[in-house]
ROSE-558002 format. One record per residue (C-alpha): residue in one letter; x, y, z. Coordinates in steps of 0.25 Angstrom, whole numbers, padded with zeros to 4 digits, always signed. Layout:
AXYZ ...
REM end
This chain:
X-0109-0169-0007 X-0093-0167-0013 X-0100-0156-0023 X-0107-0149-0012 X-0097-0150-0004 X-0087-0145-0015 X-0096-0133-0018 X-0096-0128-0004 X-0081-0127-0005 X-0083-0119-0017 X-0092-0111-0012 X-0083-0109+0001 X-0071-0106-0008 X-0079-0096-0016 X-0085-0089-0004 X-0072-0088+0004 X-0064-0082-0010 X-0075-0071-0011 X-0074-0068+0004 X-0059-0066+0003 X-0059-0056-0010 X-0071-0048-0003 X-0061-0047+0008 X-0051-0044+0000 X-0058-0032-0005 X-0066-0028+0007 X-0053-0025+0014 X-0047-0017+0003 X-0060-0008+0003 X-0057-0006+0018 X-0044-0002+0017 X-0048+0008+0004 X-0059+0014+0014 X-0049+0014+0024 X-0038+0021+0017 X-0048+0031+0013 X-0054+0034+0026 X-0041+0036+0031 X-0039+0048+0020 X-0052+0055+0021 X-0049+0056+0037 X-0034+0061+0032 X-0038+0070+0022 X-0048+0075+0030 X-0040+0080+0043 X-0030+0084+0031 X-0040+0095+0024 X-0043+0101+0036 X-0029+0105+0038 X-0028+0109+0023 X-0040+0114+0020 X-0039+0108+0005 X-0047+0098-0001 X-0039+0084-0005 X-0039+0079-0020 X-0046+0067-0020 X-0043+0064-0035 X-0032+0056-0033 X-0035+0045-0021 X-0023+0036-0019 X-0027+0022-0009 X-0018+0011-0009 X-0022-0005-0005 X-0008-0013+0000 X-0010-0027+0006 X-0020-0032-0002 X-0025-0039-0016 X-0034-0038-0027 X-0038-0045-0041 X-0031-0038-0052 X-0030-0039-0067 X-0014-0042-0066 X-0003-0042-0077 X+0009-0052-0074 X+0020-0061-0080 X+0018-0075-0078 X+0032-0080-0075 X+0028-0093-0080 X+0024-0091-0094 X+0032-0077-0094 X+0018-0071-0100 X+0011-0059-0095 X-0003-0063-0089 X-0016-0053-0084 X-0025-0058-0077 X-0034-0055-0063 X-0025-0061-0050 X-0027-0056-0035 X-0016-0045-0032 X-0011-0045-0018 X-0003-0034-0014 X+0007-0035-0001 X+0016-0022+0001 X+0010-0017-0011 X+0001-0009-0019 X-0007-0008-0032 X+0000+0000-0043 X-0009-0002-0055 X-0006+0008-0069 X-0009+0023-0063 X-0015+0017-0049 X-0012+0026-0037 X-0004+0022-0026 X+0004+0026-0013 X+0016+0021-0009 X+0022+0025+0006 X+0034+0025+0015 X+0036+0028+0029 X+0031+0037+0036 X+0042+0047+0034 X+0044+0046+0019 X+0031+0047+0012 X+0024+0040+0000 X+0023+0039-0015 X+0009+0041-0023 X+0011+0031-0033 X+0006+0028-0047 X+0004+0013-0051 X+0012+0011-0066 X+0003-0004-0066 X+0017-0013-0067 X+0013-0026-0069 X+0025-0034-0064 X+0022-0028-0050 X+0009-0031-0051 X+0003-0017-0052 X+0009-0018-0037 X+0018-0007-0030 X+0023-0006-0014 X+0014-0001-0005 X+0025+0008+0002 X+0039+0005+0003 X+0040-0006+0012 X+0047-0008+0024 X+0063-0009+0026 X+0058-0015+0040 X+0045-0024+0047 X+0039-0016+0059 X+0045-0025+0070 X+0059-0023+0063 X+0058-0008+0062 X+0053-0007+0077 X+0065-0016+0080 X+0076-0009+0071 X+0073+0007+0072 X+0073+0015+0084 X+0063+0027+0087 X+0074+0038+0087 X+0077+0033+0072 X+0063+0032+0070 X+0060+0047+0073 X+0072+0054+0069 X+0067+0049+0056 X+0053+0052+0056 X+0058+0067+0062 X+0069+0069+0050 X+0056+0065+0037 X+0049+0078+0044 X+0034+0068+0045 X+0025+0072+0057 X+0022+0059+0064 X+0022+0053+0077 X+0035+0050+0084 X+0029+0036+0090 X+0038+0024+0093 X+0027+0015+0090 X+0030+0020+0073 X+0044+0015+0072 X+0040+0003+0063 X+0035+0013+0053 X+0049+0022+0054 X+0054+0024+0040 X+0066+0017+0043 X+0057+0005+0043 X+0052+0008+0028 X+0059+0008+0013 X+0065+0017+0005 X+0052+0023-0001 X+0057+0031-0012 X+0065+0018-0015 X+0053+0010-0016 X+0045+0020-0024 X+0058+0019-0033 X+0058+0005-0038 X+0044+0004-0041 X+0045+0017-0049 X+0056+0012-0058 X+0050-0003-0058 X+0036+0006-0064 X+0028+0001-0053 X+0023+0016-0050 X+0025+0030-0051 X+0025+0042-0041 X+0016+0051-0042 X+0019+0059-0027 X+0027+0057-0016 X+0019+0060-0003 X+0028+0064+0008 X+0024+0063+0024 X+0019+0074+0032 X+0012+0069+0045 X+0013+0053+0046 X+0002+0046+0057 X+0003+0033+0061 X-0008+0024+0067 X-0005+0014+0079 
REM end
């Protein structure tokens, strides 16, 4: 009766760990396909302005807020020794920057992003940021800035964008420096520039 009962644990245990990994992954896939709809719709309505074909070649798509099992190269603080073995990854605010993997790191709406280029640094655990981070939470930035400040802003970076109160949490006053933070992971060889994109027309969902 104990071993039946101890198998059925066993079974549950192993049952609900698959379930959790084939969530895990089902909801990256969806957020890939996602992404990627989102760019063939944009390119799209883009080439019929244009009348030019994109280059597909190089296809830069960026998971944040999520974890995967990686071979993964650390320093054990206990023995001092350097280890490699396969441990789940998960990466909050951040992104992955593996040896020569491609990546995107953005800013606000005013300023821009950086295509970036992974240089695989171990002690960040192959990890950079996923943008440059807020110098303010939603609810603080709504309490803090005003609209005027808001818009004379968005009016002086030259972006074609709605003038909508509703936006004010995602002002750049709300966002860090991002040259700033493209700068210390540069120099702590985390990645490497490869452009700088700078904003045209910014559209904003509600």
């Amino acid at each position: 009766m104990y071993l039946c009962v101890y198998l059925i644990f066993i079974f549950i245990f192993i049952f609900v760990s698959s379930y959790k990994y084939v969530c895990v992954f089902v909801g990256r896939e969806y957020a890939y396909l996602n992404r990627e709809f989102m760019l063939k719709a944009m390119v799209s309505c883009v080439q019929d302005v244009l009348k030019k074909e994109p280059d597909w070649n190089t296809f830069v798509t960026v998971h944040h807020n999520y974890c995967t099992c990686e071979s993964c190269r650390y320093k054990d603080n206990r023995t001092g020794q350097w280890r490699e073995e396969e441990l789940w990854v998960t990466r909050k605010g951040a992104t992955s920057a593996k040896k020569d993997e491609y990546g995107i790191i953005p800013g606000s709406m005013a300023t821009g992003s950086f295509i970036v280029k992974g240089l695989g640094n171990d002690m960040s655990w192959h990890s950079c940021s996923h943008g440059a981070g807020r110098r303010m939470g939603r609810k603080q930035a709504a309490g803090i800035l005003s609209t005027k400040e808001f818009f004379n802003q968005l009016d002086a970076s030259g972006v074609v964008c709605d003038r909508d109160e509703r936006l004010i949490d995602e002002s750049p006053l709300a966002y860090k420096d991002l040259n700033e933070v493209i700068r210390h992971q540069t120099n702590a060889s985390i990645i490497k520039i490869e452009h700088r994109l700078l904003p045209l027309v910014n559209v904003k969902g509600f």
